[in-house]
Structure formats: C-alpha cells, structure tokens
C-alpha positions as CSV (number, residue, x, y, z in Angstrom):
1,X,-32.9,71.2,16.4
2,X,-33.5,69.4,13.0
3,X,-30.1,68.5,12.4
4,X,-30.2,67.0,16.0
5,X,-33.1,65.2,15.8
6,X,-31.6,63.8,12.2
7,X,-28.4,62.9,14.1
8,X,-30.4,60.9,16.7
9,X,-32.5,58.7,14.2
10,X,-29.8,58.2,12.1
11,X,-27.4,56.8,15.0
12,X,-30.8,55.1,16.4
13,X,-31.1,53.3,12.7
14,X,-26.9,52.5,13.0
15,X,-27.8,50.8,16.2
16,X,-30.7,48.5,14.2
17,X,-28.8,47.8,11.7
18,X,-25.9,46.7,13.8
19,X,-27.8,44.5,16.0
20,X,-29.5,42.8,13.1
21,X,-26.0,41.8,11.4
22,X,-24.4,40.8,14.8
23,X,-27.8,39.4,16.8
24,X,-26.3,35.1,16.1
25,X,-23.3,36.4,18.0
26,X,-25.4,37.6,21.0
27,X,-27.4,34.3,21.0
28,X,-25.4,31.7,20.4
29,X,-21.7,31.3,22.1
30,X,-20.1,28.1,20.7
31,X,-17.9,26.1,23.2
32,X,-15.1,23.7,22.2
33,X,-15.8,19.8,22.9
34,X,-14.1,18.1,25.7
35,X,-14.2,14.7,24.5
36,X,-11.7,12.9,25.1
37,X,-10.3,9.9,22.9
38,X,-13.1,7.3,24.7
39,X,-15.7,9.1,24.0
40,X,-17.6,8.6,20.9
41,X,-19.8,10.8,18.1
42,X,-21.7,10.2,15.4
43,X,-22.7,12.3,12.0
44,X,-26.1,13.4,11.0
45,X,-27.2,12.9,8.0
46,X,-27.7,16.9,6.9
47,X,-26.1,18.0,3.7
48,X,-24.7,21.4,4.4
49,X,-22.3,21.2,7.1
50,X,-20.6,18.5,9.3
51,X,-23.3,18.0,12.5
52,X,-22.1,15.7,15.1
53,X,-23.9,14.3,18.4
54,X,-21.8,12.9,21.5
55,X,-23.3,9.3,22.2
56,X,-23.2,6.9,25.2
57,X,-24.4,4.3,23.5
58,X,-26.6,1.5,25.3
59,X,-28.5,-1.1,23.8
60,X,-32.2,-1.6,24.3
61,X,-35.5,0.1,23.7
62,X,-35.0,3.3,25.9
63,X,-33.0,6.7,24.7
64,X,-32.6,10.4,25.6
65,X,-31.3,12.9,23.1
66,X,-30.2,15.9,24.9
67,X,-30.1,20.1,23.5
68,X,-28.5,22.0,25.7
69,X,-28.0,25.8,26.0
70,X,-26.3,28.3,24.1
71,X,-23.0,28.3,25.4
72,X,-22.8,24.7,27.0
73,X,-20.3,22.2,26.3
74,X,-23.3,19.1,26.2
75,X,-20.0,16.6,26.5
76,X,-19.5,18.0,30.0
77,X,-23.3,16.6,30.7
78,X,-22.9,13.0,29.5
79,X,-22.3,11.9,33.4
80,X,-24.6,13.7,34.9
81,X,-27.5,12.1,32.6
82,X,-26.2,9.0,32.6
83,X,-26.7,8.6,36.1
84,X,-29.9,10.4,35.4
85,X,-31.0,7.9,33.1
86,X,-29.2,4.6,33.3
87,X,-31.3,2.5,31.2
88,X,-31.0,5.1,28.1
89,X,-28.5,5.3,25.5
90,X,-28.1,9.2,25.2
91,X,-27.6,11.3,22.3
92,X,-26.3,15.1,22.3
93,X,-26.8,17.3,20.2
94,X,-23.3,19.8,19.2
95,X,-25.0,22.7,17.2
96,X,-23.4,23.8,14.5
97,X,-20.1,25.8,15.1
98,X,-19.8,24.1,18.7
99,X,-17.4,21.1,19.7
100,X,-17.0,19.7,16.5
101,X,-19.7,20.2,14.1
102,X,-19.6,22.8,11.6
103,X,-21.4,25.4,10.0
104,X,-23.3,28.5,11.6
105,X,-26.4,28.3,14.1
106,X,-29.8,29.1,13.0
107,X,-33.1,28.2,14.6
108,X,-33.9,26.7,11.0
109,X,-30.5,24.5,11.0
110,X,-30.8,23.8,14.9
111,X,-34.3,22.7,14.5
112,X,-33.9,20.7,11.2
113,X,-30.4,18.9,12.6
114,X,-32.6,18.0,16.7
115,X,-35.3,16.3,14.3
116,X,-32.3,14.5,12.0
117,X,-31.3,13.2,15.4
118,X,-34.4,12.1,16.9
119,X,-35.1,10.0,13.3
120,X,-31.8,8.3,13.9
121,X,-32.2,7.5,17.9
122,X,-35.8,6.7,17.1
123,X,-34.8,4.2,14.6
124,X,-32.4,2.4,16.9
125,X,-35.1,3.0,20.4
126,X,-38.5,2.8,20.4
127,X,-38.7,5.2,23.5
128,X,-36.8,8.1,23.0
129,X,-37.6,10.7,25.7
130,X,-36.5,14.4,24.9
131,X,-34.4,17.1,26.8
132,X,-34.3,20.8,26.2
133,X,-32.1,23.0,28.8
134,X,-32.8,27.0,28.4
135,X,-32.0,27.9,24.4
136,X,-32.4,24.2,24.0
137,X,-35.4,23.9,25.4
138,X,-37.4,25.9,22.6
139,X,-35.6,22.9,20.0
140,X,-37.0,20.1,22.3
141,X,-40.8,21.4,22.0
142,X,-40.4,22.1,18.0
143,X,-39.0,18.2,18.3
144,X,-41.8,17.0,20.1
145,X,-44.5,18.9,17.9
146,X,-43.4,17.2,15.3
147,X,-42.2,13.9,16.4
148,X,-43.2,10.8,18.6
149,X,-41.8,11.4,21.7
150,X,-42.0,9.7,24.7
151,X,-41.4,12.2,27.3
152,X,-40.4,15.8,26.9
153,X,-38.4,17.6,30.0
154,X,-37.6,21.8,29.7
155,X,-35.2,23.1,32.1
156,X,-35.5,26.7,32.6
157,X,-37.5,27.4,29.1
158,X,-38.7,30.1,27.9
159,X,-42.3,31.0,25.9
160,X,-40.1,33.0,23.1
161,X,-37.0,34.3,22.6
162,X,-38.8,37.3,21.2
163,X,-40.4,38.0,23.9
164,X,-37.8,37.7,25.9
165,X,-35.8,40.2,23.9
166,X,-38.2,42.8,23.8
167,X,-38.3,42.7,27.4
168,X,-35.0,43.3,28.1
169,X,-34.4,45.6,25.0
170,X,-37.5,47.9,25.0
171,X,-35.9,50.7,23.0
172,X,-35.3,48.0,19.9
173,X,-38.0,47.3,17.4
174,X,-37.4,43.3,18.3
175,X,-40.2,42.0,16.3
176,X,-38.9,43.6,13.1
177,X,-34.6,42.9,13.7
178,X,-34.8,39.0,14.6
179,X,-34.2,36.2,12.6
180,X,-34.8,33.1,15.4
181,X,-37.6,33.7,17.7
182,X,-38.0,30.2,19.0
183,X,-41.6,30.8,19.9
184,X,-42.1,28.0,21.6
185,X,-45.9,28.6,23.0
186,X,-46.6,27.9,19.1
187,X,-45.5,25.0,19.3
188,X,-47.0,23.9,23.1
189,X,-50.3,22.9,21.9
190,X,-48.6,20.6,19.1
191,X,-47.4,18.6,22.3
192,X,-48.9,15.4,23.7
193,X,-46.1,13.8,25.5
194,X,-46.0,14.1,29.1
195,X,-44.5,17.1,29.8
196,X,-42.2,18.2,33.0
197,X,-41.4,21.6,33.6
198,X,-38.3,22.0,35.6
199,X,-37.7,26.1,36.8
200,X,-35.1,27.7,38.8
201,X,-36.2,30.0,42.2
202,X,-34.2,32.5,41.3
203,X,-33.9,32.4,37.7
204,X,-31.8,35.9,36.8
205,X,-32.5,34.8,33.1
206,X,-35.5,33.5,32.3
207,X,-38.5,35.4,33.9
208,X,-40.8,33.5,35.9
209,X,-43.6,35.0,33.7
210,X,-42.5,33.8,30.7
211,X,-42.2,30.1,31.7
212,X,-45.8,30.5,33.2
213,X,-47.0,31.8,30.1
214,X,-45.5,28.9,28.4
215,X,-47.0,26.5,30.6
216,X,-50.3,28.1,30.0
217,X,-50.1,27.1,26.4
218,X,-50.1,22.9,27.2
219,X,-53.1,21.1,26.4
220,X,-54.8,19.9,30.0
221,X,-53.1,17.4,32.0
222,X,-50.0,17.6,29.5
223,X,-47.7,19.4,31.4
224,X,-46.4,19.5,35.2
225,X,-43.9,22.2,36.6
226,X,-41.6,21.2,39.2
227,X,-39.2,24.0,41.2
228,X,-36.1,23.9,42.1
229,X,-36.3,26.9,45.4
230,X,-32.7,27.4,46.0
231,X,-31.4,27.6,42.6
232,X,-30.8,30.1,39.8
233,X,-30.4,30.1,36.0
234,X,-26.9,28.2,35.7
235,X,-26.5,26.7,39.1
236,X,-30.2,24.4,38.5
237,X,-28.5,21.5,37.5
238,X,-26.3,21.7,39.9
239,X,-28.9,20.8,43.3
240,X,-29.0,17.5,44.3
241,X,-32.7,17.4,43.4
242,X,-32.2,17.9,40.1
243,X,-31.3,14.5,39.1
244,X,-33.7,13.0,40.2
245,X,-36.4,15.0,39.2
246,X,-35.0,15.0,35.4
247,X,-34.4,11.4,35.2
248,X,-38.7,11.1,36.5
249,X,-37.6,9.3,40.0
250,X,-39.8,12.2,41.8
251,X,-43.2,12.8,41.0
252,X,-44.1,16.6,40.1
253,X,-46.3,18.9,41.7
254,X,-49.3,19.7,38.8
255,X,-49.8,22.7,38.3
C-alpha cells in the first residue's frame, strides 16, 4: 500500500512538473503572418527581441491598436476593423514568436511590448481607443490601467486566466504551477475609459461567470456589456452585429 501510494504522488508531482515546464505551450499557439507584400509593419522599440505590429496607417487624430487571441493571425483582422473603424489608423500587435516578431510570449513581454505600442500610436493620435479579443483582452485592461486611453473594447474576456485554469484543471495546484495569470479584475478598477463588454451566447471557452465577475470589478458607470445571443467563443466576430457594435455604432445595454 505504501509503495502504491509513493508511486501515485510521485507520478502526481511528474505531472506538476511537466505542466509547469510546458504551460507557454498550452497558452499561447503562434500563427504565421499572412501579409502580403502591400501590407506594411512597423518595429517597437523593445530591446530583447524583434516585436512587430501590422499597420493601416491613416492620418489624423483617431487610432485603434488591436491584441488579439492566442492563436490568431491579427493580419487576417485588418479588414474587418477597418470597416469597423474607418476614421482610425489601426495598429496590431504580433506577440512575440507569432507572424514575424521574435522571441517567446510572456504576460511580462506581452504587456511591456502592448504599452511600447500604445506610446508610439499615442504619439502619432491623440485618441487611441483599445481592443483586447479573449487572451488579448487581459493585455488591453493592463494597457488601459496604465495608459490614456480613449476607449477600451474586451471581446470575450476573462476575470483571470488563473481562474480559469483552476476551473477547468481542479486536480492541479494552479495557483502554485503558473507563471502568466493575467488577472485582469486587478487591473478593472485601474480603468476609467469607457468600457464595452462584448460576450458570446454560447461561449464554450470563457464562462459566463467569469466575465460577470470581471464586470463586477469596473468602477460605476465605467463599463457596459453587450451580447451577442447566437454566437460562441470563435464564431463572435463572425455575426453581423459585431461590427457594429465594436466599432460603437450601437449603443450598449448597461448593465
């Protein structure tokens, strides 16, 4: 019985460490860029690694800069918010290791190369409004904690990753294996740009609870949550609502 109970802890400790050594590879899955010769990128200025954003540049006072989620391709979005947001010049963000920046995701090197971004859009826009999709959106609120933002829209966001994990993992001491918890209801009450919530029906990935609980976290009057009935995690952008809605054309219901 001893040596059986050994045998289980120790293949239950194997497991831990496993998942702490491989837990960036079940977060983030880096796509290749589609962009095509026309299409143009800039460098951020970070020191260690090669961070590029895909730009549709516009001139004027209005801009977007876009994170997306952890295994988008944000080059594939570039039409879809510029019909969106017309007026805006848009910037989007490729983490590191996806399209054609370098390096390796972190929340720490995500979160210090979205605020390297917003400093350069800001400094070329004096409105720049801020978009986080699912992983992204827990980038977007640490950007908008910390920065002057104009506008902040989460599509399908979380209140933390952590949470999320131990949800879904119950059997794993989550609090104690991982490294990026984007913990984004820390950073909610930080906010004071007008806030839109945008949440799928049927969202298979992100719990309704959790984006409740993040709402809860605003300040009053800072945030509104619009849904989208008929659609699930991936397919959200993909009603003919959601346009619309993102780019501010329809007015949210309050929650």
């Amino acid at each position: 019985m001893r040596l059986a109970l050994a045998a289980v802890a120790l293949a239950y400790v194997a497991i831990c460490v496993l998942v702490f050594f491989v837990q960036r590879s079940l977060i983030y899955f880096p796509q290749p860029s589609s962009l095509g010769d026309r299409d143009t990128t800039i460098a951020l200025p970070v020191t260690d690694a090669r961070v590029v954003a895909s730009v549709r540049p516009r001139p004027g006072p209005k801009a977007v800069v876009y994170f997306g989620g952890n295994g988008e391709d944000v080059t594939l979005g570039i039409p879809e918010l510029a019909a969106s947001f017309p007026e805006h010049a848009l910037y989007l963000l490729q983490y590191r290791s996806f399209g054609q920046s370098g390096g390796k995701p972190s929340e720490t090197a995500l979160v210090g190369d979205a605020l390297a971004l917003f400093d350069l859009a800001h400094r070329e826009h004096a409105s720049v409004e801020v978009v986080g999709r699912s992983l992204g959106s827990g980038i977007a609120i640490q950007v908008a904690s910390a920065r002057p933002v104009a506008r902040l829209v989460l599509v399908t966001p979380y209140d933390s990753l952590l949470a999320i994990a131990a949800t879904r993992f119950p059997f794993l001491p989550a609090s104690l294996l991982m490294l990026d918890r984007y913990d984004s209801s820390r950073h909610a009450p930080k906010v004071t740009a007008p806030t839109l919530v945008i949440a799928a029906g049927h969202d298979e990935v992100i719990p309704r609870a959790s984006t409740e609980r993040l709402l809860a976290r605003f300040g009053p009057g800072i945030a509104t949550l619009k849904v989208i009935p008929d659609a699930d995690h991936n397919s959200v952008s993909d009603q003919p609502e959601y346009g619309p809605i993102l780019g501010g054309s329809t007015v949210p219901e309050r929650r």
